[in-house]
N, C-alpha and C positions, 0 to 999 in steps of 0.2 A: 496308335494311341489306344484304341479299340482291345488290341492283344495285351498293349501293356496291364491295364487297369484289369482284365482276366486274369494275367498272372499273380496280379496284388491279391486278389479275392483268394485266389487258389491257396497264398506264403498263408495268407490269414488264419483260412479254413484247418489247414496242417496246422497253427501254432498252437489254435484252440484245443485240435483232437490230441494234440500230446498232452496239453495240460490238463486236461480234465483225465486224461489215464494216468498221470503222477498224481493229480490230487487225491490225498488223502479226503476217505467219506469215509462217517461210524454211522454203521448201519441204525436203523431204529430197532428200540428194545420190540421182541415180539411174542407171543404167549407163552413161549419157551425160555425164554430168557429175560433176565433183568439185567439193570446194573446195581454195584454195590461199593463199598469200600472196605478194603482188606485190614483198615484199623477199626473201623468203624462198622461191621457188617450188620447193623439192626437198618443203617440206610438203605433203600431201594429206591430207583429212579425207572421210570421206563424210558428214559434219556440218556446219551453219554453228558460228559458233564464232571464238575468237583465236587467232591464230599464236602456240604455244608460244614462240617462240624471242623474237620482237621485241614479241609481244602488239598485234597490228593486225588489226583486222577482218578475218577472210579474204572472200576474194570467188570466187563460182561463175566454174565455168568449164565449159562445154560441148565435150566430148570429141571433139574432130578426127576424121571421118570419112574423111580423106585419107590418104594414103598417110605412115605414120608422121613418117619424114625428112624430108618437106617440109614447107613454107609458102606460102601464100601472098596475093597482096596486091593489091588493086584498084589503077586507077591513080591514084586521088585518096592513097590512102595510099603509095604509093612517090614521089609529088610533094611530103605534107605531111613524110615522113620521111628528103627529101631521100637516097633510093635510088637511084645511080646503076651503070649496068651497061656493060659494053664488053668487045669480042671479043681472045682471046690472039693474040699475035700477036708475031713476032722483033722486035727493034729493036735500034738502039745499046744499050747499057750501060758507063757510068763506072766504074769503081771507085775509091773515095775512099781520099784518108787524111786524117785531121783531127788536128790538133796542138793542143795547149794555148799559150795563146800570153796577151798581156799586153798593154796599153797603154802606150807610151814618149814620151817628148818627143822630134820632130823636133828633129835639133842642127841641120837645115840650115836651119831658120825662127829658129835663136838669136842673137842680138847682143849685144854687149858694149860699153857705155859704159867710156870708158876717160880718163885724163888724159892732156890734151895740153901741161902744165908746172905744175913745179911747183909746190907753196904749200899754203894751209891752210886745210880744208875749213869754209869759217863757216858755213852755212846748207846743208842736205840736204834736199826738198820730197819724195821717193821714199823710206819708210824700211821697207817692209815690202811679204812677196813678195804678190802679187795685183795689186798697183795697175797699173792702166793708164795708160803712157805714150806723149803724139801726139808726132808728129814739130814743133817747136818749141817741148814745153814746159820751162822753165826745169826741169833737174833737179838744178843745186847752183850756190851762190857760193863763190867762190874766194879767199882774199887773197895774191896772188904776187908777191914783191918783183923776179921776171923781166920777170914778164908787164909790170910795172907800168914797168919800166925801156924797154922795146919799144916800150911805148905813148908814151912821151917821145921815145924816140927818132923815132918817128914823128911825133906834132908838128913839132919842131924840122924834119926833110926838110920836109914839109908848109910849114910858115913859109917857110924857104929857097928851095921850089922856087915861091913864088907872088911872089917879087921877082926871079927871074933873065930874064933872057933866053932867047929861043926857042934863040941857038945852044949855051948852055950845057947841057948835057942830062947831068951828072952827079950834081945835088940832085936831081934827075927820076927817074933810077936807082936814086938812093937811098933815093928816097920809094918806090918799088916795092918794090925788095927791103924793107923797113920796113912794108907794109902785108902784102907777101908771107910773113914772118915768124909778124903777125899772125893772119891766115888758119889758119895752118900751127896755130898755137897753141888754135884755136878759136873764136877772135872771129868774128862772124859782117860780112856785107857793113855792116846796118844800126847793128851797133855800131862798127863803123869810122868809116861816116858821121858816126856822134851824135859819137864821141869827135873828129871836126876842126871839126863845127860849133859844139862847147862848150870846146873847148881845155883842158880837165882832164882831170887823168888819175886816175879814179877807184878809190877804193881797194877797193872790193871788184868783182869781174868775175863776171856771171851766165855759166851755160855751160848750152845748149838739148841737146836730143834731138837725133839724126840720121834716130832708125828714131820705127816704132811698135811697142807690144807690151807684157804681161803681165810685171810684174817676176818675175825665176823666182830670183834671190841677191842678196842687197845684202851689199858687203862690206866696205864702209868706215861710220864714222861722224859725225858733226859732232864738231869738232877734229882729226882726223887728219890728218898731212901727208904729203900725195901724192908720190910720184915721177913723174917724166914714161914714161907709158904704163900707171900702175898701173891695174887692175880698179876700177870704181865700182860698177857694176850690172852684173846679167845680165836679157838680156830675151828673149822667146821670143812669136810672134803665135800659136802654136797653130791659127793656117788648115790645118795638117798635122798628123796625127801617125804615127809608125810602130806596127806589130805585129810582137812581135818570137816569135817560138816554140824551144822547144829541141829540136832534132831528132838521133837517134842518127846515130852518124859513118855506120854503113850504110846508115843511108837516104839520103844527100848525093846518091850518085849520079842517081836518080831524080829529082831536083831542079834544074830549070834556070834561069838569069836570064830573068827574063822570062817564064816563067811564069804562066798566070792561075791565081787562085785564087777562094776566097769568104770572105770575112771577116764573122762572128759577133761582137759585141760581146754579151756575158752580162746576162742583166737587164734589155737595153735595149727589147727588145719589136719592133727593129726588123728590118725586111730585109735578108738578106743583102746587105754590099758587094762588088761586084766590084775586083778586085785584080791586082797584076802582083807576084812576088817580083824584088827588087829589087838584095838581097845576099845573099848566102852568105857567112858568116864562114870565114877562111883558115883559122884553125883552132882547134883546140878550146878549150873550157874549162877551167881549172885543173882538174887532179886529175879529169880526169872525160874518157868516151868520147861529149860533148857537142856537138851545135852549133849554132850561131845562124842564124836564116834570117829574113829581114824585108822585110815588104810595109809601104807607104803607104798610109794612106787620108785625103781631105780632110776637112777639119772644120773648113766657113765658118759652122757654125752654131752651134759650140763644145757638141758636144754630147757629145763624148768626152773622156775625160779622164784624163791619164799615170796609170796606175796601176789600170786596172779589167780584168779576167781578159776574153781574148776567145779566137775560136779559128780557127786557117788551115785549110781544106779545098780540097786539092788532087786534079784527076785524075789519074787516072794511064792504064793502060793499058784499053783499049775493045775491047769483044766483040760479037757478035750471040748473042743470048740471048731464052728467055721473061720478060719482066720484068711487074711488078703494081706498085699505088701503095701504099708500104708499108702504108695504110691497111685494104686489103684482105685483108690477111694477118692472122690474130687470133694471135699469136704466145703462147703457154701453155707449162708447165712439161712438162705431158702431150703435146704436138706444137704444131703449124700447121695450120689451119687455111682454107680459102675456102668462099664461098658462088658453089654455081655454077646457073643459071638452066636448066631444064629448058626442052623443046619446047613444053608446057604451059605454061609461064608460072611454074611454082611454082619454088620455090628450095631447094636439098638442100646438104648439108654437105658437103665433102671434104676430106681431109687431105692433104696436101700435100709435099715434101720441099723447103727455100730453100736457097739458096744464099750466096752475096754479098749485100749490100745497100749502097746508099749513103743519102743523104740526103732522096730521094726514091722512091726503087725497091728493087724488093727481087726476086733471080734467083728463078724457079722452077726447079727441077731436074727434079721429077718428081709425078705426082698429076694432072695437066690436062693436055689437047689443044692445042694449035696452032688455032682456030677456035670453039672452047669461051667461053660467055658467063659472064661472073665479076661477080661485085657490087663494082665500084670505091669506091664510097662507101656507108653507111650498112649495112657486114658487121655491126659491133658491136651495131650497134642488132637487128637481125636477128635473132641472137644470144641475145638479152635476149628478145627475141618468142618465139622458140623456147620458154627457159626457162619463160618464164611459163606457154603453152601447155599444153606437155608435160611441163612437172614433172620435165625431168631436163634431160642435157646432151646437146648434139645428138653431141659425141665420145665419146658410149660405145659400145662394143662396135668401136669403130672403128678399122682396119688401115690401115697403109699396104700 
């Protein structure tokens, strides 16, 4: 009984000593380390524990033994966090203006299907704007009591002039001016032909395309009776279209024909187009100290379209300046910011005074050297490492 109750003691003592080596224990925070949380890192705990605020595991953090302000980063991590660094230094600088500006139809890509005599419109194949029309397709029939008069009369020279004589040469004349009439009217080569090899004069006349292109107005319908040169359709190929911006009267002057610029379509995802301004409107808009200014851009791939918000970005005048890739600048409510690269290798905060910027640069005015190394890419990220870190912001306490 005596052995038994030893053994029992013994199972026990073994079940404890395993369990207490699988249990997990978090250490306590010690002068070296805190805890924090990786969303929230202004928390610090000398306990493991939740982030009050977002309620996420916090996680140890071992207290920086370097020199507060800085960081720093091996080069496998400035590679994976795509960290890149380069020396201040003068260069050109643009200074932009950017306009709001809009998508428009090229009028000079626009055509207009028009009658060439009168009569009454039987049959319309084009009856709504979108459709795409080629150069020979039938776009309406016609019933023309002129047309149809023309056509006889040409016959008849036709008949006349294949019984004359070679010195006769008046039905000859006649048969021109009669097919030349034709022509004139819209009949095409091969319906001339048809109409002397079948000798009728048929009562309705198909009438083809001239262009090609996107119908952009239809303005007649089936039954209508045309006049000679009335509107039938509008067409437009849109391989162009303009941008059109509205610019204050004072800023005209700065504004030249010809011109480059950079055009932005909104939403589109794409690259900047390069561009020429092309017009300056003579003068302004009703009721208004407005003007018009408008660049071209091609579109063989019809990827733009009249009506979508885009914007002109013109140079203007050029300086020698300190300039940085806007990216590098951490631009905040409380200042500006750079990370600038020590002898050491490590990287410290500095605030900064800007200037100008455009669209890819941004002036330094004051806060860095002229041969000073700067974090051109991956400042933001930096930034966040800081935070995490240090449990605070790297611009406290900090002066221009």
């Amino acid at each position: 009984m005596k052995r038994k109750i030893n053994n029992i003691l013994i199972l026990s003592f073994v079940v404890l000593f395993l369990l207490s080596c699988n249990s997990k224990v978090e250490a306590p925070a010690t002068d070296n380390s805190y805890y924090t949380c990786s969303m929230d890192p202004q928390v610090r705990e000398n306990k493991p524990g939740k982030c009050p605020i977002c309620r996420m595991e916090l996680t140890k953090v071992e207290a920086s033994t370097e020199n507060s302000n800085t960081l720093k980063f091996s080069e496998n991590q400035m590679k994976l966090a795509n960290i890149k660094v380069d020396s201040v230094r003068l260069s050109s600088f643009s200074q932009e203006q950017t306009f709001t500006a809009k998508v428009v139809v090229d009028e000079e890509e626009s055509s207009v299907i028009a009658a060439r005599v009168m009569g009454r419109v039987d049959k319309l194949n084009f009856k709504s704007m979108g459709q795409y029309i080629h150069k020979g397709d039938v776009v309406y029939e016609l019933y023309s009591e002129e047309l149809s008069s023309a056509q006889k009369e040409y016959l008849i020279a036709l008949e006349k002039a294949k019984k004359i004589n070679e010195a006769e040469m008046d039905y000859k004349q006649l048969l021109s001016a009669a097919k030349s009439k034709l022509l004139l009217w819209g009949m095409t080569e091969e319906q001339i032909k048809q109409l002397g090899l079948s000798g009728e004069v048929p009562s309705i006349t198909e009438f083809t395309s001239k262009v090609d292109g996107f119908v952009t107005e239809v303005i007649i319908k089936e039954g209508d009776y045309l006049t000679e040169g009335q509107t039938i359709l509008k067409t437009n190929t849109f391989s162009s279209v303009w941008i059109e911006a509205q610019v204050f009267a004072a800023e005209i002057p700065e504004i030249k024909i010809g011109q480059e610029v950079l055009i932005t379509i909104d939403g589109q995802g794409l690259e900047a187009q390069k561009s020429k301004i092309n017009f300056i409107s003579p003068e302004l808009m009703k009721q208004s100290k407005i003007n018009i200014i408008r660049a071209a851009l091609q579109n063989d791939k019809q990827q733009y379209f009249p009506g979508m918000l885009a914007s002109i970005t013109l140079n203007s005048s050029q300086k020698k300046a300190m300039v940085l890739p806007l990216d590098a600048v951490l631009q905040e409510a409380k200042g500006n910011t750079i990370w600038v690269q020590n002898m050491d290798g490590s990287f410290e905060s500095r605030m900064v005074a800007i200037g100008s910027q455009n669209s890819r640069q941004i002036e330094i005015l004051s806060g860095i050297e002229v041969g000073e190394i700067v974090v051109t890419s991956g400042a933001f990220l930096i930034n966040s490492e800081y935070r995490l870190k240090k449990g605070s912001d790297p611009m406290e306490g900090m002066k221009m």
